[in-house]
ZAGULUM-142143 format. One record per residue: residue number from 1; residue in one letter; x, y, z of N, C-alpha, C, O in turn. Coordinates in steps of 0.2 Angstrom, whole numbers, plus 5000, padded with zeros to 4 digits. Atoms other than C-alpha are relative to their C-alpha. Layout:
% ZAGULUM-142143
+-----+----+------+------+------+------+------+------+------+------+------+------+------+------+
!   i ! aa !  nxx !  nyy !  nzz ! caxx ! cayy ! cazz !  cxx !  cyy !  czz !  oxx !  oyy !  ozz !
+-----+----+------+------+------+------+------+------+------+------+------+------+------+------+
! NUM !  a !    X !    Y !    Z !    X !    Y !    Z !    X !    Y !    Z !    X !    Y !    Z !
...
+-----+----+------+------+------+------+------+------+------+------+------+------+------+------+
***
This chain:
% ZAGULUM-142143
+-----+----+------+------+------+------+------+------+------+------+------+------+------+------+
!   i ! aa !  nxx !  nyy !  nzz ! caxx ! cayy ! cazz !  cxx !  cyy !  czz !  oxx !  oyy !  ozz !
+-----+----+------+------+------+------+------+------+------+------+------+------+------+------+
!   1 !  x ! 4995 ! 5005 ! 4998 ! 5358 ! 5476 ! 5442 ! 5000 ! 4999 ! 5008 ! 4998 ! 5004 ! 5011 !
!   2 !  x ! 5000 ! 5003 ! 4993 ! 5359 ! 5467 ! 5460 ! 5006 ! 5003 ! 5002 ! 5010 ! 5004 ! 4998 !
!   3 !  x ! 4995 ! 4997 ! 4998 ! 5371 ! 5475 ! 5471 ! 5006 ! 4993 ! 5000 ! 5011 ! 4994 ! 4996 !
!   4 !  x ! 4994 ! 5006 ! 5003 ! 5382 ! 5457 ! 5471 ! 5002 ! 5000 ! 4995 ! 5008 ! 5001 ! 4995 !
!   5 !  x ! 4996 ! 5002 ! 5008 ! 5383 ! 5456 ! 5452 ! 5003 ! 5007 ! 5000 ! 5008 ! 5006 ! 4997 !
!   6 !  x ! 4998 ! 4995 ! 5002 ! 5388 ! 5474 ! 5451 ! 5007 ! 5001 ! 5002 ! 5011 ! 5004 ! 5000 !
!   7 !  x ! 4994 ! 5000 ! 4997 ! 5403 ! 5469 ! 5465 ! 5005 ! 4994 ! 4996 ! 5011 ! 4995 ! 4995 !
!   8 !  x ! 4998 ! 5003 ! 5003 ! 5407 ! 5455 ! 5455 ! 5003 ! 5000 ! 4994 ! 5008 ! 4997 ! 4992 !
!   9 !  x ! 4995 ! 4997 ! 5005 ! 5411 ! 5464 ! 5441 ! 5003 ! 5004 ! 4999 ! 5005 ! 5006 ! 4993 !
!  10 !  x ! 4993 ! 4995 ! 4998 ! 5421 ! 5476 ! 5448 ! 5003 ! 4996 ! 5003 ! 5006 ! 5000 ! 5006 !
!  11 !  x ! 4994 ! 5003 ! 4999 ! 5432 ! 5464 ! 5453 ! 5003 ! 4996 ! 4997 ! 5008 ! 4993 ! 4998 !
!  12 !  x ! 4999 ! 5005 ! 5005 ! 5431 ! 5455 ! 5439 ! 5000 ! 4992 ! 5002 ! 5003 ! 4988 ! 4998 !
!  13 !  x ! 5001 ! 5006 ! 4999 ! 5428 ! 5439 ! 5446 ! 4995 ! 4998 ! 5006 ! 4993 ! 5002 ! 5011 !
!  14 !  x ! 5007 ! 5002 ! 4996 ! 5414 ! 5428 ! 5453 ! 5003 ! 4996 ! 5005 ! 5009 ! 4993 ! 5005 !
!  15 !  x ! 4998 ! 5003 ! 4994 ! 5414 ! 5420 ! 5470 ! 5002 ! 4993 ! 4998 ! 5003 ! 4990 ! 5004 !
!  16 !  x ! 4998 ! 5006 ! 5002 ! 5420 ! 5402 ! 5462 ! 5007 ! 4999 ! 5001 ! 5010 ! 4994 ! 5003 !
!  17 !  x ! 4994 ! 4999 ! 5002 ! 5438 ! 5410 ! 5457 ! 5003 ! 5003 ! 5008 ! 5008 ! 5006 ! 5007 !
!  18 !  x ! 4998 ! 4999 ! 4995 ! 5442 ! 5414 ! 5477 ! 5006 ! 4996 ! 5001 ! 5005 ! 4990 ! 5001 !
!  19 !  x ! 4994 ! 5006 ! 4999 ! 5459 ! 5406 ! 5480 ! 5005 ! 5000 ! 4995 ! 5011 ! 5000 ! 4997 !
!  20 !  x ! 4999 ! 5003 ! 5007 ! 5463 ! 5404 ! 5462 ! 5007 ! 5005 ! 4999 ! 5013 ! 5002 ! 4998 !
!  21 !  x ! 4996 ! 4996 ! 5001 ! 5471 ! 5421 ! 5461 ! 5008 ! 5001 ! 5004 ! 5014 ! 5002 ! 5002 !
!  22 !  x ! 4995 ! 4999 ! 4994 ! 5480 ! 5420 ! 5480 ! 5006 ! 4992 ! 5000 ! 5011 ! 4991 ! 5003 !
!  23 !  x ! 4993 ! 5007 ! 5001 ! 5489 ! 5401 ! 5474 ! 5005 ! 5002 ! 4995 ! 5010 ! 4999 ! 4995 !
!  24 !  x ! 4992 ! 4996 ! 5006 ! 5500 ! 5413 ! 5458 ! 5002 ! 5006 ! 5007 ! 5008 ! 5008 ! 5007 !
!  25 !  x ! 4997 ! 4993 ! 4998 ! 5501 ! 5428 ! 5472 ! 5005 ! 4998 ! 5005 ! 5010 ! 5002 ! 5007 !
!  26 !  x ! 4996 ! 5002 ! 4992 ! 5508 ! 5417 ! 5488 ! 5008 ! 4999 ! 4997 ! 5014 ! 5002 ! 4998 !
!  27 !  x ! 4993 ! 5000 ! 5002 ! 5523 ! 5410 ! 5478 ! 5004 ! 5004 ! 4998 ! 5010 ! 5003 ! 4999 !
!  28 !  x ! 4998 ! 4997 ! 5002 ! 5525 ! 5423 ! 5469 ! 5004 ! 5007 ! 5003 ! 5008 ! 5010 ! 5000 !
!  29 !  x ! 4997 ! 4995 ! 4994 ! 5528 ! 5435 ! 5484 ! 5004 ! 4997 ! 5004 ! 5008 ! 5002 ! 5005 !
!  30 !  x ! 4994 ! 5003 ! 4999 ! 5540 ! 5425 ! 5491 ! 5005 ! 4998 ! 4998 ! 5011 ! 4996 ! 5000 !
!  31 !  x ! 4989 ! 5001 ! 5002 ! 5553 ! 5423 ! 5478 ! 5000 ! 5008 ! 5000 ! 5006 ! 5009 ! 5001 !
!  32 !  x ! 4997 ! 4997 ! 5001 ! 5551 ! 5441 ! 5475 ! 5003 ! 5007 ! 5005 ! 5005 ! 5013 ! 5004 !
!  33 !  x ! 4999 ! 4995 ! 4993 ! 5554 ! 5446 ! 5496 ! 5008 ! 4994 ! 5001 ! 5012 ! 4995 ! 5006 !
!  34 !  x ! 4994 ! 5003 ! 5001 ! 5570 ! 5432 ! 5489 ! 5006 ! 5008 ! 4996 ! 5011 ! 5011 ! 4998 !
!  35 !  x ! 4995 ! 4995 ! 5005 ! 5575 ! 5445 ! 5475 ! 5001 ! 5007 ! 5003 ! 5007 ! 5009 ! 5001 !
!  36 !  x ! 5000 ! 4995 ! 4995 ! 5573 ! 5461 ! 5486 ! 5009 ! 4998 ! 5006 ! 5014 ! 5001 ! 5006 !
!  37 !  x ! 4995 ! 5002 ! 4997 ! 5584 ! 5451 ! 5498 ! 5009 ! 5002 ! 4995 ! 5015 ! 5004 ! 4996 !
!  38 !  x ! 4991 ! 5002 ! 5003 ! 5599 ! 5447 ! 5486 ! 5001 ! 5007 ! 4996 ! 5007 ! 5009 ! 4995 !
!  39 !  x ! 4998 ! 4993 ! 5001 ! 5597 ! 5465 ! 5478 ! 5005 ! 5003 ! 5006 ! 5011 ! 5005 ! 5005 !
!  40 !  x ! 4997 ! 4997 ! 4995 ! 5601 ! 5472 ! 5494 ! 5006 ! 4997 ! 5002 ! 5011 ! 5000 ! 5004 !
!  41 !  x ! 4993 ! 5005 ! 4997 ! 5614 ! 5459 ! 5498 ! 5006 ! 5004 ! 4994 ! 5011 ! 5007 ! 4996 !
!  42 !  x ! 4994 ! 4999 ! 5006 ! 5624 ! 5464 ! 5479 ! 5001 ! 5008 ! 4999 ! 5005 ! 5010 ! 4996 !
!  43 !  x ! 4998 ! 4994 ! 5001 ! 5621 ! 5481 ! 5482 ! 5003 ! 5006 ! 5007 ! 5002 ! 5012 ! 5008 !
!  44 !  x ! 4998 ! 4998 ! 4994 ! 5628 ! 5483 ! 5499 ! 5008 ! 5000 ! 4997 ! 5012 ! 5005 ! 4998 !
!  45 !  x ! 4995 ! 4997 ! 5006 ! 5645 ! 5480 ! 5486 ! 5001 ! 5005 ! 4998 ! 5007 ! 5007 ! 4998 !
!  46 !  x ! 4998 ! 4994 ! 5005 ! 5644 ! 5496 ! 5477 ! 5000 ! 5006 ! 5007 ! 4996 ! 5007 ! 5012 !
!  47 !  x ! 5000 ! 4994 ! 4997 ! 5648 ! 5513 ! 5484 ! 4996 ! 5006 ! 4999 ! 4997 ! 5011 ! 4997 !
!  48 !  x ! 5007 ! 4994 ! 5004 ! 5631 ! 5522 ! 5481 ! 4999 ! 5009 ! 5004 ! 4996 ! 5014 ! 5002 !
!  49 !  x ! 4999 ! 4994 ! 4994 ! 5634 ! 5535 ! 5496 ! 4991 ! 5001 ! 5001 ! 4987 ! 4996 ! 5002 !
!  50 !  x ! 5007 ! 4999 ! 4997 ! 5617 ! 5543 ! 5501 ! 4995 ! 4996 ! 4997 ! 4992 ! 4992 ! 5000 !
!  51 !  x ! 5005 ! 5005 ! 5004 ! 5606 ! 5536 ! 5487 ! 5000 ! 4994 ! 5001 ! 4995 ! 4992 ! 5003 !
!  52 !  x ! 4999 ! 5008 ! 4998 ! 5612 ! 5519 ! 5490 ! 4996 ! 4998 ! 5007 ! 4993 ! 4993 ! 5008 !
!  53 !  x ! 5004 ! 5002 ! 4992 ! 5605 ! 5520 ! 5509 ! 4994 ! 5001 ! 4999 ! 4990 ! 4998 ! 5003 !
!  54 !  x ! 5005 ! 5000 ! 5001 ! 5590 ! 5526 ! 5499 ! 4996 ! 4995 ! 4998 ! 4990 ! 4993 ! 5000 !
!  55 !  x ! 5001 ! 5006 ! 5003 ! 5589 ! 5512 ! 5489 ! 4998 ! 4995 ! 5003 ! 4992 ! 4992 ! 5001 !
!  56 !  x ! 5000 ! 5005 ! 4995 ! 5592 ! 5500 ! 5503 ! 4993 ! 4998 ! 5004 ! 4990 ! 4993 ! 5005 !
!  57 !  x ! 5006 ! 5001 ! 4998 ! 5578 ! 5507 ! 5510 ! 4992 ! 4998 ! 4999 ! 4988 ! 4996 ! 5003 !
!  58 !  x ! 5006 ! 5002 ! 5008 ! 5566 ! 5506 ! 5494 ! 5000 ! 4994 ! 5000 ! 4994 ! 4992 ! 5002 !
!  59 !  x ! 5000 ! 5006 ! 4997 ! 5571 ! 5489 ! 5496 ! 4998 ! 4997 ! 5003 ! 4994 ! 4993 ! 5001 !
!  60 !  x ! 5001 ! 5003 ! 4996 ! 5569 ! 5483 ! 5512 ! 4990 ! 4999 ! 5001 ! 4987 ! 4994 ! 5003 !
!  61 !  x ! 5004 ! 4996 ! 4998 ! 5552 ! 5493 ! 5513 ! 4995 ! 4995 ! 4995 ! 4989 ! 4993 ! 4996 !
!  62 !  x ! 5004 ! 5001 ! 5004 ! 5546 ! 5484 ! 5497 ! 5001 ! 4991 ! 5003 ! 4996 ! 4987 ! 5002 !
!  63 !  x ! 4999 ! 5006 ! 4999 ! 5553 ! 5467 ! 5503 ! 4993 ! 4998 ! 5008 ! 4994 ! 4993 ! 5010 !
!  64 !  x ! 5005 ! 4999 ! 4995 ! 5538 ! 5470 ! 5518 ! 4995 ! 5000 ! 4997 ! 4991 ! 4996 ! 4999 !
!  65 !  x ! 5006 ! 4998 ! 5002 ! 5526 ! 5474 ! 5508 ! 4998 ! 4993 ! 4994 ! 4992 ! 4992 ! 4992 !
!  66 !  x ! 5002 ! 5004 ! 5002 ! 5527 ! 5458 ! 5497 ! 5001 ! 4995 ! 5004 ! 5000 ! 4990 ! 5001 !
!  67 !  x ! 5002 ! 5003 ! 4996 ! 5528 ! 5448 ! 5513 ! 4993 ! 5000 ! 5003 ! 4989 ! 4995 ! 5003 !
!  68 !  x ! 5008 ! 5000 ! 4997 ! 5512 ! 5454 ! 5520 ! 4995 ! 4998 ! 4995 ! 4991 ! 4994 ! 4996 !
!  69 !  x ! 5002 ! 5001 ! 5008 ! 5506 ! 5453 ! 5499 ! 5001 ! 4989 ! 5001 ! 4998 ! 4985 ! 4998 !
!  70 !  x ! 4999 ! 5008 ! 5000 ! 5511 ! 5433 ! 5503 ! 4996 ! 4996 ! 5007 ! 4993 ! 4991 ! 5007 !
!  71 !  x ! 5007 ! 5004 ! 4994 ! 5502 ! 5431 ! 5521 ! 4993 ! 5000 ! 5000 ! 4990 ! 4996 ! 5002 !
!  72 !  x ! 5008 ! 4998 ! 5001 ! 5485 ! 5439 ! 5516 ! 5000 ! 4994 ! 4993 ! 4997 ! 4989 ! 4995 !
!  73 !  x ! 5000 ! 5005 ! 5002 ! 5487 ! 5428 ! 5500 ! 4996 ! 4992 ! 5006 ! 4991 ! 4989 ! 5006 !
!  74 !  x ! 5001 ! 5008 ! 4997 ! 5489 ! 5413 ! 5513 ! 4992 ! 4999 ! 5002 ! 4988 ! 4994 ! 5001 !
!  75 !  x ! 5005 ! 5000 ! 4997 ! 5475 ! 5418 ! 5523 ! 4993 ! 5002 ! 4998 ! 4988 ! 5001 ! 5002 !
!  76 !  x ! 5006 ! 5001 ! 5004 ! 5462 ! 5420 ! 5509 ! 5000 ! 4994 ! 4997 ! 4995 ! 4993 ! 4994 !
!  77 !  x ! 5000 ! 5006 ! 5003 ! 5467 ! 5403 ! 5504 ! 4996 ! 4996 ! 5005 ! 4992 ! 4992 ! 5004 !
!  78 !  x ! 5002 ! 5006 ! 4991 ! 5463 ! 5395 ! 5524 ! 4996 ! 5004 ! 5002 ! 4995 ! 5003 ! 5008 !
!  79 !  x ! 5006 ! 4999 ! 4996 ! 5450 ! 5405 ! 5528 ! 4997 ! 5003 ! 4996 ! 4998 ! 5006 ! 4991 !
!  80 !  x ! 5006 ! 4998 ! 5005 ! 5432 ! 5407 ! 5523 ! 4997 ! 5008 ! 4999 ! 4994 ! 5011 ! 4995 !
!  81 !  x ! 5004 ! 4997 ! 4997 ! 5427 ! 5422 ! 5533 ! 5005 ! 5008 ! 4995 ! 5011 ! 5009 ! 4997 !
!  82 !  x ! 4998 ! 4993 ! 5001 ! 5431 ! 5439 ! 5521 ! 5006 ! 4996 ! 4993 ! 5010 ! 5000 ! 4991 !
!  83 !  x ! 4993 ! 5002 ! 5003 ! 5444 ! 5426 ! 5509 ! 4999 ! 5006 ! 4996 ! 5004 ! 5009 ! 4995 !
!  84 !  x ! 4997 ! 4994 ! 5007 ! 5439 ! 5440 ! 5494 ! 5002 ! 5005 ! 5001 ! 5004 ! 5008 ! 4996 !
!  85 !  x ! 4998 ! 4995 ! 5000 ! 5444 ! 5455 ! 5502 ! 5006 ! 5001 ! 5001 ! 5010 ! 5005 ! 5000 !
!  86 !  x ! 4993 ! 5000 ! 4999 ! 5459 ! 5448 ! 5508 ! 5005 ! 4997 ! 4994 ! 5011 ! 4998 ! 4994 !
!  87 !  x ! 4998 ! 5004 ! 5005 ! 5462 ! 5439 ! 5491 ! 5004 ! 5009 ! 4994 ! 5008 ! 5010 ! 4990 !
!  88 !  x ! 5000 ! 4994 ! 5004 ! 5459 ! 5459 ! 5484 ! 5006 ! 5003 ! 5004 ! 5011 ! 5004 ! 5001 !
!  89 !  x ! 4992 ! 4998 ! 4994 ! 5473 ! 5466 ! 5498 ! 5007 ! 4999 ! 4998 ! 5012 ! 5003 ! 4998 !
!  90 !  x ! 4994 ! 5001 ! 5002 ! 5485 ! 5456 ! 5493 ! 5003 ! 4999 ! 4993 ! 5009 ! 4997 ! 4992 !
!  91 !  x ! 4998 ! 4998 ! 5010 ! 5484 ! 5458 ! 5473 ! 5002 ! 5008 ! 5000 ! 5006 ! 5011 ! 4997 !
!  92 !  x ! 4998 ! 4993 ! 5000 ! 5483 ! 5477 ! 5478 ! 5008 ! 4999 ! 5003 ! 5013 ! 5000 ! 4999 !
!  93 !  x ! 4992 ! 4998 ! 4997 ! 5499 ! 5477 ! 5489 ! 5008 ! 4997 ! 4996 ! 5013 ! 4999 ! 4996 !
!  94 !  x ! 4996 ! 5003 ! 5005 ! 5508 ! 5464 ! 5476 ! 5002 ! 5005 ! 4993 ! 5008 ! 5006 ! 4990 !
!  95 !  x ! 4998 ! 4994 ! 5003 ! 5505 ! 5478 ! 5464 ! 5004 ! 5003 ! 5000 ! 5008 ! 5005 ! 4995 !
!  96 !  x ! 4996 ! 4993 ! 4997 ! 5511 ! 5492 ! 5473 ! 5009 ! 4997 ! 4998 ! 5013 ! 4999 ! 4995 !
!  97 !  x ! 4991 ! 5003 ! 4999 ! 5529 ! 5480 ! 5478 ! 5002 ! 5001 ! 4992 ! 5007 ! 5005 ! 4991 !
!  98 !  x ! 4999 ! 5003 ! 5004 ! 5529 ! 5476 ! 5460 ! 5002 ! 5010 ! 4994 ! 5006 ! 5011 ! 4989 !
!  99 !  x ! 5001 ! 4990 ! 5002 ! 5527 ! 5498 ! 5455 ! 5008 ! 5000 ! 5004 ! 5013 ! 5001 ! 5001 !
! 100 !  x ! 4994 ! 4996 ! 4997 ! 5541 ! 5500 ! 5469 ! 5007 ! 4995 ! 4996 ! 5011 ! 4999 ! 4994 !
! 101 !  x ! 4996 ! 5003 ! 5002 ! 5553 ! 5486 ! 5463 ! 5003 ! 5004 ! 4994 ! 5008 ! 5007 ! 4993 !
! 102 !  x ! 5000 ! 4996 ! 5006 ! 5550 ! 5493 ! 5447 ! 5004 ! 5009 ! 5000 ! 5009 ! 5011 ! 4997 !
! 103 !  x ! 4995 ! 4995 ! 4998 ! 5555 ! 5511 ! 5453 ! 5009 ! 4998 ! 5002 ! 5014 ! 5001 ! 5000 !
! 104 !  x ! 4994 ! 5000 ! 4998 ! 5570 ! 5506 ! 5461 ! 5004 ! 4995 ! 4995 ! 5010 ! 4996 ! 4995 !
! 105 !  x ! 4996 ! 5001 ! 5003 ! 5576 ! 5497 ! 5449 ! 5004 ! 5006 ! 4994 ! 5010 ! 5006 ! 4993 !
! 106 !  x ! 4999 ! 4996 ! 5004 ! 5576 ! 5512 ! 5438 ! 5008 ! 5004 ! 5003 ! 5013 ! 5006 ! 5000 !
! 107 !  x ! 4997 ! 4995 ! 4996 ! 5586 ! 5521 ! 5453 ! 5006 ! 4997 ! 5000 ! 5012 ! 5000 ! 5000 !
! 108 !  x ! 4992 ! 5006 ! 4999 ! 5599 ! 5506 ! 5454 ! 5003 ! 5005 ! 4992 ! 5007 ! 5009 ! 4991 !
! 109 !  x ! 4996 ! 4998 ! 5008 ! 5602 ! 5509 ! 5434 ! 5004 ! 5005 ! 5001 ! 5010 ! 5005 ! 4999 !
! 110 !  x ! 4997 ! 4993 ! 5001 ! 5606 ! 5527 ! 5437 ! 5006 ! 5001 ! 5003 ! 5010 ! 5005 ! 5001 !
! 111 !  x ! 4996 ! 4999 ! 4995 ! 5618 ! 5525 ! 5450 ! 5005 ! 4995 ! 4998 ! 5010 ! 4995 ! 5001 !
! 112 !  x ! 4994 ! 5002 ! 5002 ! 5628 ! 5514 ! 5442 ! 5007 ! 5002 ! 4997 ! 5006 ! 5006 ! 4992 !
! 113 !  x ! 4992 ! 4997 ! 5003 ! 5646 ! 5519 ! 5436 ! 5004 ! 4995 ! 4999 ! 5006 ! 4990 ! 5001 !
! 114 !  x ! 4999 ! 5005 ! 5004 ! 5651 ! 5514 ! 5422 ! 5011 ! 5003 ! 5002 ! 5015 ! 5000 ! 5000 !
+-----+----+------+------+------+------+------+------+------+------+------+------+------+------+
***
């Protein structure tokens, strides 16, 4: 195998699909540096004590990392030079927000009182 084709399908896509990915990742990271926001807004309501500040934190920190997750998107959309590595960055880091969201939600649950 060519070193190309072997990059290719470790990434699971071929050089045609550039873009393709980063036009579901862009929108998508921006509603969810929305949802981040409005957590934090509804959960500044509740009296969570220390954890809550952690929360807040987990939050904010993830509400960062799906904006950069929405500029690298952009920036593999408008530029040619490197767009797949950047296209690959910003599906990684969409991830990750997408892992931590997911954590803190679990952390929110617990901390509720019923």
């Amino acid at each position: 195998m060519s070193g190309g084709y072997e990059t290719s399908l470790r990434e699971g896509r071929d050089d045609r699909a550039i873009g393709q990915l980063s036009s579901h990742i862009l929108p998508t990271s921006a509603t969810m540096v929305g949802v981040c926001m409005t957590v934090l807004s509804i959960g500044r309501l509740s009296q969570a004590g220390r954890l809550g500040v952690f929360i807040d934190k987990l939050l904010a920190g993830d509400a960062v990392m799906f904006l950069v997750s929405a500029v690298l998107s952009f920036l593999s959309i408008r530029v040619i030079i490197r767009a797949r590595r950047l296209e690959i960055w910003a599906e990684e880091l969409f991830l990750l927000g997408l892992i931590l969201i997911t954590l803190t939600t679990v952390l929110i649950a617990f901390t509720i009182n019923f």
